[in-house]
C-alpha positions as CSV (number, residue, x, y, z in Angstrom):
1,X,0.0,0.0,0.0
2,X,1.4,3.2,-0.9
3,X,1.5,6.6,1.3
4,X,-0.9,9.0,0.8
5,X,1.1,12.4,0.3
6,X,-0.7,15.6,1.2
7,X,0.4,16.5,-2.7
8,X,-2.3,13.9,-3.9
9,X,-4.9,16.4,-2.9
10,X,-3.8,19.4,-4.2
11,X,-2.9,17.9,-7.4
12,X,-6.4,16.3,-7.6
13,X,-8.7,17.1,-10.0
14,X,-11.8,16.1,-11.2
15,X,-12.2,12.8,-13.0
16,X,-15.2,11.9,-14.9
17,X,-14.8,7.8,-14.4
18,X,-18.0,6.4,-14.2
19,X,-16.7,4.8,-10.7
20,X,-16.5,8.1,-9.5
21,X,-20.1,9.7,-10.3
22,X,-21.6,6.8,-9.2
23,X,-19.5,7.1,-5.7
24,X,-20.8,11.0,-5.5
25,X,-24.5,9.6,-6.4
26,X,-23.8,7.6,-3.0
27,X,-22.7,9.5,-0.6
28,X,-24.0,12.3,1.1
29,X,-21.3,15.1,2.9
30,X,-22.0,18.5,3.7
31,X,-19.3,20.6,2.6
32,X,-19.5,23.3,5.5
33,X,-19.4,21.8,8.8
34,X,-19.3,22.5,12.3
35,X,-17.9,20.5,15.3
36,X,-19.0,17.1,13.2
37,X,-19.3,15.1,10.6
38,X,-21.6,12.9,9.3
39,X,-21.4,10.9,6.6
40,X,-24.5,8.7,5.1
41,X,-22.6,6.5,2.6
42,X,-25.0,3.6,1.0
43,X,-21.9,1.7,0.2
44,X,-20.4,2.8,2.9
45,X,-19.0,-0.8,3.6
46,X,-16.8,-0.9,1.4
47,X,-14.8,2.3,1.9
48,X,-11.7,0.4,4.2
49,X,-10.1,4.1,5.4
50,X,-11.4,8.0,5.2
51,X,-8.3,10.5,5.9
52,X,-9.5,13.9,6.6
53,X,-6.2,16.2,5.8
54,X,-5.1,19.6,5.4
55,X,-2.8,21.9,3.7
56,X,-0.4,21.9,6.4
57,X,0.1,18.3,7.1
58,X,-2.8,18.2,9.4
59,X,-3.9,14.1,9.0
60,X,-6.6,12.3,10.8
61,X,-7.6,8.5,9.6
62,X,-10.7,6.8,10.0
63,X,-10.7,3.0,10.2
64,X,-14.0,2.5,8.3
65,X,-13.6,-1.7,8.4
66,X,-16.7,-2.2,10.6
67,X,-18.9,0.4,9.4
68,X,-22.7,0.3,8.1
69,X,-24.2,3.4,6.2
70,X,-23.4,5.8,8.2
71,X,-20.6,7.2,10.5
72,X,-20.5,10.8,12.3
73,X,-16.8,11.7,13.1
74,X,-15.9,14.4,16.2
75,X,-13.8,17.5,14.8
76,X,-14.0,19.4,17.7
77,X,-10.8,19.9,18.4
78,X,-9.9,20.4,14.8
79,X,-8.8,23.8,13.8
80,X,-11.4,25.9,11.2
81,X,-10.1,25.9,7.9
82,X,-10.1,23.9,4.7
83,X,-9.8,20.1,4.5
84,X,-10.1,17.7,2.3
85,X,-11.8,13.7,2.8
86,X,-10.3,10.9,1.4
87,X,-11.7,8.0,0.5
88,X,-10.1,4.5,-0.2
89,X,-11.8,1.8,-1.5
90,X,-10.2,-1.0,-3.2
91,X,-7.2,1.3,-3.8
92,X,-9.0,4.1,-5.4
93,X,-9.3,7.3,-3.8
94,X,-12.2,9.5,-4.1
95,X,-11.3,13.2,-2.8
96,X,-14.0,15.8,-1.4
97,X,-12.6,19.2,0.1
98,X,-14.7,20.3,3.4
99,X,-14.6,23.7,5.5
100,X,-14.6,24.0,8.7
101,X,-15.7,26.7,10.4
């Protein structure tokens, strides 16, 4: 398994795979948040990690292994400021930036 670089999000763009519209079509993420996150992810099951990460370095990983639908994650003590979500499923990564405020 390779190491996710902080580069891989700032150099990611777009992609118009089919796998990836039909991942956005699943999942629902706000894209302002507060002192939470939730997450309601039909296929949620078979997402294995979700890294939240910033600009600076910042990285926080989610084991996701044993989780059904939906997950709500604590970012209380997460600074405000912009983020981005990872997640890996079968190798793939599908990227989602997030603000914090």
């Amino acid at each position: 398994m390779s190491v996710f670089e902080i580069t891989d999000c700032v150099n990611f763009e777009l992609s118009s795979s089919t796998e990836e519209k039909m991942f956005w079509n699943k999942v629902k993420i706000p894209t302002i948040i507060h002192d939470e996150l939730n997450i309601q992810l039909s296929t949620l099951s078979l997402v294995s990690k979700i890294y939240i990460k910033n600009m600076s370095g910042y990285s926080m990983t989610i084991d996701a292994k044993n989780v059904v639908n939906n997950i709500s994650i604590d970012l209380v003590t997460l600074p405000s400021g912009m983020y981005f979500i990872v997640f890996e499923i079968n190798g793939e990564r599908f990227v989602k930036k997030i603000i914090k405020i």
